[in-house]
Biopython code that builds the backbone (N, CA, C, O; Angstrom):
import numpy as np
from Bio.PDB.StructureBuilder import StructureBuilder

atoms = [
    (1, "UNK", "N", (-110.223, -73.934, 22.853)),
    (1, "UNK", "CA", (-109.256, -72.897, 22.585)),
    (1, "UNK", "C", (-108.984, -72.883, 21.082)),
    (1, "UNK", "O", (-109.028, -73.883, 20.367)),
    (2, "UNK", "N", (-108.778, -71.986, 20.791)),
    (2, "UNK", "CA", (-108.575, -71.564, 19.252)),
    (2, "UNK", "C", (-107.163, -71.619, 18.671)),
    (2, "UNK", "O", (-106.164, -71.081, 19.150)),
    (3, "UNK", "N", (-107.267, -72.562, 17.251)),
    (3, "UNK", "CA", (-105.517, -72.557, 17.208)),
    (3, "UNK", "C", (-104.408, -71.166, 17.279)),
    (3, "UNK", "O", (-103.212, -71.065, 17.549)),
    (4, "UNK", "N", (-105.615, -70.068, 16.842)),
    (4, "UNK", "CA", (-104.832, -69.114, 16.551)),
    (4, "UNK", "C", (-103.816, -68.843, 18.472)),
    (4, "UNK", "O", (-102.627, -68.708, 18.759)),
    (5, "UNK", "N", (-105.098, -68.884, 19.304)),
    (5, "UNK", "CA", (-104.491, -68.315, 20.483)),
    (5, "UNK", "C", (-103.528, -69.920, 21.139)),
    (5, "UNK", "O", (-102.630, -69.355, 21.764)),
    (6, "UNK", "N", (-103.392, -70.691, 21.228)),
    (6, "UNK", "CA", (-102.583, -71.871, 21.537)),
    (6, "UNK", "C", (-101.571, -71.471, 20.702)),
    (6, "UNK", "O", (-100.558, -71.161, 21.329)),
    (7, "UNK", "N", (-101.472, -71.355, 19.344)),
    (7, "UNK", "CA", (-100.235, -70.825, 18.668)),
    (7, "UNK", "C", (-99.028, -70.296, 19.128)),
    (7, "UNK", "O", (-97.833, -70.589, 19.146)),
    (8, "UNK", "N", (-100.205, -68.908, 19.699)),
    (8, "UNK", "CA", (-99.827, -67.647, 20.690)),
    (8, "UNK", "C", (-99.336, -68.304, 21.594)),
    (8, "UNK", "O", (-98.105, -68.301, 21.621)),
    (9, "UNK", "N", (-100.065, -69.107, 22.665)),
    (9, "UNK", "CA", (-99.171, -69.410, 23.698)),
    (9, "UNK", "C", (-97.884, -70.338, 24.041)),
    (9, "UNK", "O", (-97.135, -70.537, 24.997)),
    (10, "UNK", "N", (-98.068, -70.812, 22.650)),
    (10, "UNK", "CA", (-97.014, -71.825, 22.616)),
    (10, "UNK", "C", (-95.447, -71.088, 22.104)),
    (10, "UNK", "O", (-94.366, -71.655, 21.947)),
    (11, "UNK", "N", (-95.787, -69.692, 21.930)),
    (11, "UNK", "CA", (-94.948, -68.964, 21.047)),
    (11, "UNK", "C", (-93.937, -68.152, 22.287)),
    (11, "UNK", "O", (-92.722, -67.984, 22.390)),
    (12, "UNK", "N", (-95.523, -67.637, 23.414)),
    (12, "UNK", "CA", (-95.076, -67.011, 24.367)),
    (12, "UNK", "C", (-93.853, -67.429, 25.335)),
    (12, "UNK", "O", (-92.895, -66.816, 25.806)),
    (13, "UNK", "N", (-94.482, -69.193, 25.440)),
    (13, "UNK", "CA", (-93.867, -69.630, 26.213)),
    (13, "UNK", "C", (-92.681, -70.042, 25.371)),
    (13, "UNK", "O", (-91.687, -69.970, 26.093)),
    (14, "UNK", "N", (-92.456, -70.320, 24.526)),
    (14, "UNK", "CA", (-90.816, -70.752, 23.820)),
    (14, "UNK", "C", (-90.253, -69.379, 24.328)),
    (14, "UNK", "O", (-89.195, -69.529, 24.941)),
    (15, "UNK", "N", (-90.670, -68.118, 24.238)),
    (15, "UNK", "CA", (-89.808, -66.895, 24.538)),
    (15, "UNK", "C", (-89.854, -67.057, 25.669)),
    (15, "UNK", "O", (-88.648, -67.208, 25.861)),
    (16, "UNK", "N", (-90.403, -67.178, 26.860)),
    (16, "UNK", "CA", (-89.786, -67.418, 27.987)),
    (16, "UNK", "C", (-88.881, -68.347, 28.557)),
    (16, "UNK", "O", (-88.161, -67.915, 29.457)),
    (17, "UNK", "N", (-88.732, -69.901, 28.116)),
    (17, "UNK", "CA", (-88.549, -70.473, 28.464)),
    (17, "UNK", "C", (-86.818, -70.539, 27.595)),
    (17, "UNK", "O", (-85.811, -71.097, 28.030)),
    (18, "UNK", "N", (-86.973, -69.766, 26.280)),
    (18, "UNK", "CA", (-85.539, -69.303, 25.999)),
    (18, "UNK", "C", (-84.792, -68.388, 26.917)),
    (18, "UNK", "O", (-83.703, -68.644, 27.432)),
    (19, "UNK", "N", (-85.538, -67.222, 27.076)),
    (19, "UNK", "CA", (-84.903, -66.462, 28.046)),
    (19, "UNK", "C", (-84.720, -66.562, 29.386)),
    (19, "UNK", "O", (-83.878, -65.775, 29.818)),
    (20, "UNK", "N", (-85.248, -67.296, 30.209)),
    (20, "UNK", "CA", (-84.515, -68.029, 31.437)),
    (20, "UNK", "C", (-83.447, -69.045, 31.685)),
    (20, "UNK", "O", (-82.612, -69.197, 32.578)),
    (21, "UNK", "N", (-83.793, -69.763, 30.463)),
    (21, "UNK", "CA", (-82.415, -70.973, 30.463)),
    (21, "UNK", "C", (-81.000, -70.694, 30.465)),
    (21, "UNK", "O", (-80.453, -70.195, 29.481)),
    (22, "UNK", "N", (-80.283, -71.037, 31.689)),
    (22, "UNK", "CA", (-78.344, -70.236, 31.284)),
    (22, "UNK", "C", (-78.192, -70.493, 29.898)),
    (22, "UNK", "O", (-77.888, -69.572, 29.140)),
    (23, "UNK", "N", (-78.427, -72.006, 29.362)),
    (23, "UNK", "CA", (-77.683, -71.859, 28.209)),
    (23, "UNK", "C", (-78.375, -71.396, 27.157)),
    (23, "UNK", "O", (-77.831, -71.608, 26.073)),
    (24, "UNK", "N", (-79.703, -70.665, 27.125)),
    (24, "UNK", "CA", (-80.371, -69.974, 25.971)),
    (24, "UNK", "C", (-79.477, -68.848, 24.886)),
    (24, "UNK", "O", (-78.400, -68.443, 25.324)),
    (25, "UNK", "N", (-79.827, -68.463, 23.793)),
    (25, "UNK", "CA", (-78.811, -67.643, 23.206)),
    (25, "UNK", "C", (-78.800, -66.415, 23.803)),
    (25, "UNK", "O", (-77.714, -65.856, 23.954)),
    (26, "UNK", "N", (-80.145, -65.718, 24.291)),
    (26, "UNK", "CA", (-79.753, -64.116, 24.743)),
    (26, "UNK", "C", (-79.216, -64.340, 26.018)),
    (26, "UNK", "O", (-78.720, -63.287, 26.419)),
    (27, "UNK", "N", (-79.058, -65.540, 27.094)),
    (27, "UNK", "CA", (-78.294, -65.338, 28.445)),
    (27, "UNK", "C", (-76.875, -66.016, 28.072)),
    (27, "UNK", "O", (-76.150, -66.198, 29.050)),
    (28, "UNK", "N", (-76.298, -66.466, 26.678)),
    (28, "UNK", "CA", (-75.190, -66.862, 26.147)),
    (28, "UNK", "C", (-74.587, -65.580, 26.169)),
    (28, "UNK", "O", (-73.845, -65.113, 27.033)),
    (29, "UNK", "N", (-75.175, -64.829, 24.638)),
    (29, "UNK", "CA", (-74.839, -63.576, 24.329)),
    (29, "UNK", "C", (-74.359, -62.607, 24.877)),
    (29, "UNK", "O", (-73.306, -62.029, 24.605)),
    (30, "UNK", "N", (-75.387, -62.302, 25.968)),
    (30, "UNK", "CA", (-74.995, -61.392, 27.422)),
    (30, "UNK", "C", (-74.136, -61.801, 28.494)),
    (30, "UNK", "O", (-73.827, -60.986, 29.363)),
    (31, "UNK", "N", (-73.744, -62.918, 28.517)),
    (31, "UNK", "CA", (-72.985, -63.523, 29.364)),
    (31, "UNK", "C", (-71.737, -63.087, 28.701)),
    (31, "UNK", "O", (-70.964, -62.369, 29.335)),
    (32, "UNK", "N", (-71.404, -63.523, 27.233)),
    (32, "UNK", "CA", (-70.051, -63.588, 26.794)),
    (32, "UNK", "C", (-69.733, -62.085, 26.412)),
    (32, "UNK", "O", (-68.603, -61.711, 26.098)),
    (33, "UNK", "N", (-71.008, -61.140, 26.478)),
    (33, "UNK", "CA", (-70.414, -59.666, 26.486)),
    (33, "UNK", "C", (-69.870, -59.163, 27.198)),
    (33, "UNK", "O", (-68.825, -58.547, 26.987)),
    (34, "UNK", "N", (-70.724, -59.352, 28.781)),
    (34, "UNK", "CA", (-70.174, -59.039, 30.229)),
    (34, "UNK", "C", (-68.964, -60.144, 30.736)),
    (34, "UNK", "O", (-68.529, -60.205, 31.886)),
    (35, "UNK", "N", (-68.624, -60.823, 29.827)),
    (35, "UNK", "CA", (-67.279, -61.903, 30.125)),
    (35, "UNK", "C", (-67.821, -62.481, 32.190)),
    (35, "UNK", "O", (-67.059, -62.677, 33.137)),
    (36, "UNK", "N", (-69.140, -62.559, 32.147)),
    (36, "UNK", "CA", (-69.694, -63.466, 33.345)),
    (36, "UNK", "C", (-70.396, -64.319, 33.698)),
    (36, "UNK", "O", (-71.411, -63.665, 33.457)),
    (37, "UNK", "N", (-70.815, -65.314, 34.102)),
    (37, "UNK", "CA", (-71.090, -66.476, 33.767)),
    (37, "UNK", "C", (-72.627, -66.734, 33.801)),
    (37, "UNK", "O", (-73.286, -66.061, 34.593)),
    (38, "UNK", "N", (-73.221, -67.600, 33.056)),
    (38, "UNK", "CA", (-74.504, -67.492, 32.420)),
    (38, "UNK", "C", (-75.050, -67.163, 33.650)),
    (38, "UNK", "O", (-75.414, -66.025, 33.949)),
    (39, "UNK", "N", (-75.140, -68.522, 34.659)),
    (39, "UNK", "CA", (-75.670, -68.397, 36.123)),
    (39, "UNK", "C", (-75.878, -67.523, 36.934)),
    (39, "UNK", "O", (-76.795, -67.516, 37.755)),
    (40, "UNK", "N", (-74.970, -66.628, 36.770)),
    (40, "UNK", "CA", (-75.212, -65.228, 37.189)),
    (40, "UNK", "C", (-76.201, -64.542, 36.862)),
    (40, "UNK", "O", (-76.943, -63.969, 37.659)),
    (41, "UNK", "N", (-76.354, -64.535, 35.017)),
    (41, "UNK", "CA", (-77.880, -63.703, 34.862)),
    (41, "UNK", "C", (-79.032, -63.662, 35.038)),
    (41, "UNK", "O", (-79.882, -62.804, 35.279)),
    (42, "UNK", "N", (-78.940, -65.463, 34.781)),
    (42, "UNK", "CA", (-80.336, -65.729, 34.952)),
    (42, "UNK", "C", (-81.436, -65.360, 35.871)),
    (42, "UNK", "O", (-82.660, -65.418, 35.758)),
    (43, "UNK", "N", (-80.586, -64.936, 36.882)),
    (43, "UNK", "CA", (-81.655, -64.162, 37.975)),
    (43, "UNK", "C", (-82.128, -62.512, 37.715)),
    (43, "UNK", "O", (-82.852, -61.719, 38.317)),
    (44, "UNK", "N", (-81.498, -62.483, 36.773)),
    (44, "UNK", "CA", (-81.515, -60.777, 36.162)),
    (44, "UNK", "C", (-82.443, -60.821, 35.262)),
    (44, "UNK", "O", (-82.996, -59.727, 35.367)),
    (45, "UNK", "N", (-82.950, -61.397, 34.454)),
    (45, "UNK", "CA", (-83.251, -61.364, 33.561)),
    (45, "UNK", "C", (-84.827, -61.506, 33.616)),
    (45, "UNK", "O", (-85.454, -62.566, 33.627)),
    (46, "UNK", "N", (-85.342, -60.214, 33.648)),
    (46, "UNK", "CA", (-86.451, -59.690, 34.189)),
    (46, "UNK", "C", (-87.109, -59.925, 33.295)),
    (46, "UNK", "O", (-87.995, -60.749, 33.527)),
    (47, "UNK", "N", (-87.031, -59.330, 31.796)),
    (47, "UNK", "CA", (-87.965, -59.364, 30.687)),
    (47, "UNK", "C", (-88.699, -61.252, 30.969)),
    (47, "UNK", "O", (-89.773, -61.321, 31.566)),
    (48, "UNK", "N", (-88.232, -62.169, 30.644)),
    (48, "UNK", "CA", (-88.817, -63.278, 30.750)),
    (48, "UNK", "C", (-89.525, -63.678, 31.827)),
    (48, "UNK", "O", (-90.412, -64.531, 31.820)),
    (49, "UNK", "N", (-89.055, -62.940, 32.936)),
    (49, "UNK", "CA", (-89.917, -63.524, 34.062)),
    (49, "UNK", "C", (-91.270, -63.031, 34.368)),
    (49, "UNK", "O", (-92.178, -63.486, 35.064)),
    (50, "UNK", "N", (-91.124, -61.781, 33.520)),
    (50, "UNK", "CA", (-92.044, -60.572, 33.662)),
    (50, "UNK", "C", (-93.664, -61.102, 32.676)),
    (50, "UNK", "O", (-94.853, -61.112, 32.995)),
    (51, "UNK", "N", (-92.773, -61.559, 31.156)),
    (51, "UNK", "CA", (-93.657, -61.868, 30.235)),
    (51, "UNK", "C", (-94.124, -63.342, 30.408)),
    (51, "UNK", "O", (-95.003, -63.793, 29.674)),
    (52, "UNK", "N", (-93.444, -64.207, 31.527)),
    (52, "UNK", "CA", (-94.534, -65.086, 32.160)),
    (52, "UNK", "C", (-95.344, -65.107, 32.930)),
    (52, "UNK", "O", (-96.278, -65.895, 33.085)),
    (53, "UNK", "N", (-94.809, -63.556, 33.898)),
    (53, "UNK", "CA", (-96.240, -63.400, 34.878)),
    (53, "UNK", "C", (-97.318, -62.671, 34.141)),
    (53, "UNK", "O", (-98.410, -62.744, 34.705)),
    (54, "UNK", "N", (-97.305, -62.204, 33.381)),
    (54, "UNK", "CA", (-98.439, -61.281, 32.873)),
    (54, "UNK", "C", (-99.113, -62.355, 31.827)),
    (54, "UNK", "O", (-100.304, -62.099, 31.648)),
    (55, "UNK", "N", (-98.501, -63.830, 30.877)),
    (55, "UNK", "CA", (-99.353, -64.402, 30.487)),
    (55, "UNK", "C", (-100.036, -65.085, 30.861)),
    (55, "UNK", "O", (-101.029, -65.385, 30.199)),
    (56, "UNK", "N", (-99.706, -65.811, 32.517)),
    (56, "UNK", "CA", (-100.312, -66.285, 33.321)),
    (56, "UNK", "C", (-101.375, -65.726, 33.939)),
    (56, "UNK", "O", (-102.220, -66.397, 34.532)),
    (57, "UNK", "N", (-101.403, -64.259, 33.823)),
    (57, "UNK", "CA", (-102.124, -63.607, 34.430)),
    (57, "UNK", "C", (-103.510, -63.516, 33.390)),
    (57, "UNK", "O", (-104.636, -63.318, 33.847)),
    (58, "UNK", "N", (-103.281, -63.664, 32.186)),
    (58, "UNK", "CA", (-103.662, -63.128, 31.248)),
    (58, "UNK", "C", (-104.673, -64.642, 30.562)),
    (58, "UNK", "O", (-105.688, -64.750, 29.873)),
    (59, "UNK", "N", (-103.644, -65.670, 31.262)),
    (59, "UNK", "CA", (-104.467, -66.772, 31.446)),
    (59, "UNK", "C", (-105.793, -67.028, 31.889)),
    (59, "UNK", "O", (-106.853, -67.211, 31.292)),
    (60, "UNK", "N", (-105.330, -66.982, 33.591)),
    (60, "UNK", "CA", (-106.497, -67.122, 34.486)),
    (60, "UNK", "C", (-107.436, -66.180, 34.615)),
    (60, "UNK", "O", (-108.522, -66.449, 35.128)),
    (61, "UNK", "N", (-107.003, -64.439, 33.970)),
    (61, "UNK", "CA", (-108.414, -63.628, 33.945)),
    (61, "UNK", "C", (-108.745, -63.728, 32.216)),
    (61, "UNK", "O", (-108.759, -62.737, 31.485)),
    (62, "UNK", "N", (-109.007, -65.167, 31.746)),
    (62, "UNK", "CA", (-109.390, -64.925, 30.491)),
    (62, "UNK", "C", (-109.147, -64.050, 29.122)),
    (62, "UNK", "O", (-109.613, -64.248, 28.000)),
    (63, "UNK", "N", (-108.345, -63.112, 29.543)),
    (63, "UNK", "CA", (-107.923, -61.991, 28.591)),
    (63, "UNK", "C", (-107.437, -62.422, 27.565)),
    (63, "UNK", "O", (-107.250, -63.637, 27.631)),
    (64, "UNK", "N", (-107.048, -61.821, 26.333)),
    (64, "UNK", "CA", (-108.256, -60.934, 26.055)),
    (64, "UNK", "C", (-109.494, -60.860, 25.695)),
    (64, "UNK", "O", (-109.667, -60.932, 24.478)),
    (65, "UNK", "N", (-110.467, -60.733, 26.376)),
    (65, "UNK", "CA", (-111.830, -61.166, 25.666)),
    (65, "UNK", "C", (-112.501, -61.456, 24.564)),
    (65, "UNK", "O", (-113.449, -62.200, 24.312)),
    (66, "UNK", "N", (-111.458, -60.321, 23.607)),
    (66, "UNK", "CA", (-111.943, -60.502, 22.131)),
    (66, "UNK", "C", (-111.781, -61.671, 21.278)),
    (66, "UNK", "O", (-112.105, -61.863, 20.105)),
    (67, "UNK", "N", (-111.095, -62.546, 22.307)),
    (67, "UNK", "CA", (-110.808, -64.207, 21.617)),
    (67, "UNK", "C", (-111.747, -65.340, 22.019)),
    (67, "UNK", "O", (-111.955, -66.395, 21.419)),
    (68, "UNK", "N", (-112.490, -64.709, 23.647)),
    (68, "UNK", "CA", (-113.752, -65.632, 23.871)),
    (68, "UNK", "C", (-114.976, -65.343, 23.039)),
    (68, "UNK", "O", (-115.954, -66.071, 23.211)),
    (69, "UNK", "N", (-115.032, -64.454, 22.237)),
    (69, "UNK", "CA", (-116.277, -63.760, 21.412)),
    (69, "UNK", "C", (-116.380, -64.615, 20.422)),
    (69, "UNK", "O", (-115.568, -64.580, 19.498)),
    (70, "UNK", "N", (-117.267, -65.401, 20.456)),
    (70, "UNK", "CA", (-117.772, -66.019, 18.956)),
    (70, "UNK", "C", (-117.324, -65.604, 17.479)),
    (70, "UNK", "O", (-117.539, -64.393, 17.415)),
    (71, "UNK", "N", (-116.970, -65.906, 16.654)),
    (71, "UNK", "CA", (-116.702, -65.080, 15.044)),
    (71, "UNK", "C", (-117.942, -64.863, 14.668)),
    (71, "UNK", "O", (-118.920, -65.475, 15.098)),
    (72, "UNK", "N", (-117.950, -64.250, 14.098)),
    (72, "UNK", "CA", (-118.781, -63.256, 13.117)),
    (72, "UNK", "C", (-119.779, -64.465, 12.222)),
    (72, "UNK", "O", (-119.050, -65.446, 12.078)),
    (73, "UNK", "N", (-120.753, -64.657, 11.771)),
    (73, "UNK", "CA", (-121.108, -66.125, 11.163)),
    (73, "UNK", "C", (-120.858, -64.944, 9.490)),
    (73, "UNK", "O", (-121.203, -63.784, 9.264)),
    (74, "UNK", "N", (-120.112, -65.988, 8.645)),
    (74, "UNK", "CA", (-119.502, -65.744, 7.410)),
    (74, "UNK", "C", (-120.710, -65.533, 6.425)),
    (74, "UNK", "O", (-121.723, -66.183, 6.685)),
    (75, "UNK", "N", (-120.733, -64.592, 5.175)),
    (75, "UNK", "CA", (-121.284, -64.227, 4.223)),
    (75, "UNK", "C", (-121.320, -65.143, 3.205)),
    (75, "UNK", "O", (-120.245, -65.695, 2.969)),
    (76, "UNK", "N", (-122.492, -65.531, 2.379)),
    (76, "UNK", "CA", (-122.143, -66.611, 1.318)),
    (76, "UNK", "C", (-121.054, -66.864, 0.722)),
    (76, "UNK", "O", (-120.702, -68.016, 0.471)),
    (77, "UNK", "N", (-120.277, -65.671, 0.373)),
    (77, "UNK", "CA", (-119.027, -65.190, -0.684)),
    (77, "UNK", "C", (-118.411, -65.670, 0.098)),
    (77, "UNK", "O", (-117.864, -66.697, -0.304)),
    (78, "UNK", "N", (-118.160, -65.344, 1.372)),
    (78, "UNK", "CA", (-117.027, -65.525, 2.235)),
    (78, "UNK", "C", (-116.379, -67.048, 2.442)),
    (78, "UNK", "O", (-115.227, -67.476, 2.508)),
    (79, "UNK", "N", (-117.786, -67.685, 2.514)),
    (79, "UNK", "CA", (-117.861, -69.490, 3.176)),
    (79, "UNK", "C", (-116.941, -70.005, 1.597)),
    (79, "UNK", "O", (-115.903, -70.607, 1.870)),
    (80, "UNK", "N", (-117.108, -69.899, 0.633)),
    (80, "UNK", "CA", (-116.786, -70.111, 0.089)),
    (80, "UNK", "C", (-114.620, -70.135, -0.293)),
    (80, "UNK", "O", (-113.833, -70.831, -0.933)),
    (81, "UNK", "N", (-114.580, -69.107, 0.450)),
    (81, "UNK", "CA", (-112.525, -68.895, -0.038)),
    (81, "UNK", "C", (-112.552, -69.525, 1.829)),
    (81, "UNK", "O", (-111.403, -69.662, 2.249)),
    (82, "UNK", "N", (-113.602, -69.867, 2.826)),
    (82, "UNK", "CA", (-113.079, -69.528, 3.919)),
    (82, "UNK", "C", (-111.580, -70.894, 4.515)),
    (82, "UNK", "O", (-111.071, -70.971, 5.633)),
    (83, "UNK", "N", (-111.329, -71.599, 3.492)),
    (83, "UNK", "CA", (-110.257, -72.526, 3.657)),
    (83, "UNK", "C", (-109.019, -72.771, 2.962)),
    (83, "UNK", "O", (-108.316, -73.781, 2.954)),
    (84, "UNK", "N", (-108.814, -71.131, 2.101)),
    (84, "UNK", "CA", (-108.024, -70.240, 1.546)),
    (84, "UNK", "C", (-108.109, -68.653, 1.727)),
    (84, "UNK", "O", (-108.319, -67.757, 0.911)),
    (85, "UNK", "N", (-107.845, -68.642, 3.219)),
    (85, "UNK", "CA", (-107.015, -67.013, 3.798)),
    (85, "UNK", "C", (-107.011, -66.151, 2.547)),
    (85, "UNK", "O", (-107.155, -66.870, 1.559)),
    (86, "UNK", "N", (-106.907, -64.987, 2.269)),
    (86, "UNK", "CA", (-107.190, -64.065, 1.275)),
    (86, "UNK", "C", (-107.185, -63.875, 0.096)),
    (86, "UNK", "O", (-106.558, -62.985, -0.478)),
    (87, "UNK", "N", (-108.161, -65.015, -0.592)),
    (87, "UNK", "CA", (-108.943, -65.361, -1.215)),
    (87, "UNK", "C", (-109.924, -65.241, -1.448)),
    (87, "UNK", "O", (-110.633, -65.969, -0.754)),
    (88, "UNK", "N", (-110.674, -64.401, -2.421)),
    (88, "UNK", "CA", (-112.112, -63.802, -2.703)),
    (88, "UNK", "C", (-113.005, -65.043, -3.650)),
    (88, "UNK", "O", (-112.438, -65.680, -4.538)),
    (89, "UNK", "N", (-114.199, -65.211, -3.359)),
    (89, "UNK", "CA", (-114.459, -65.725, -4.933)),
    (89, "UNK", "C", (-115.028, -64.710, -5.588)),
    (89, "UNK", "O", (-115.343, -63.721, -4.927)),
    (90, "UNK", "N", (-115.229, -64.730, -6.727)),
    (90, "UNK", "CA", (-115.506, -63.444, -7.733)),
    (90, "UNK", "C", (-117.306, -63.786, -8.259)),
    (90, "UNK", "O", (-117.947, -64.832, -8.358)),
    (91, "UNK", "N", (-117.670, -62.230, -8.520)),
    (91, "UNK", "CA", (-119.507, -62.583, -7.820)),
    (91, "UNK", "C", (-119.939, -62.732, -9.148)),
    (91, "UNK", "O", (-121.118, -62.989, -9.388)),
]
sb = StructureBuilder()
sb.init_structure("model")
sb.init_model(0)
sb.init_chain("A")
sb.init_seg("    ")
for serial, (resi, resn, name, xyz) in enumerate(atoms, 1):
    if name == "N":
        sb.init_residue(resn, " ", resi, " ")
    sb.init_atom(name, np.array(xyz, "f"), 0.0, 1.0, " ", f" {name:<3s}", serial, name[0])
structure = sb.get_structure()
């Protein structure tokens, strides 16, 4: 797996795993707007449950493909900055 996409999932899942928890800040927030108690929302609170079924989903059918695709094999110029991100060397 590629750091870029583990990144990703490690990112996904902090947003879910914020937004289900009573005491997370957006089921705090919404709790102390609606003056009702965290426990209550947490079963409401669709967005997180939603964006864990679809990465799970997104898991097990491999998606998106364009991340199982090999990279591109790099240009002389290129190999050269390729361990400084946008960075040219000059020809």
């Amino acid at each position: 797996m590629s750091p870029a996409r583990s990144a990703s999932l490690l990112d996904i899942f902090a947003c879910v795993t914020q937004s289900v928890l009573p005491y997370g800040a957006q089921i705090l927030l919404a709790a102390s707007i609606a003056r009702t108690s965290p426990l209550e929302l947490v079963g409401q609170v669709h967005y997180g449950w939603l964006l864990a079924l679809v990465t799970l989903a997104s898991i097990a059918l491999g998606l998106p493909r364009s991340a199982l695709r090999p990279a591109l094999p790099l240009r002389p110029a290129d190999r050269e900055s390729a361990d400084f991100p946008g960075t040219r060397s000059c020809p």
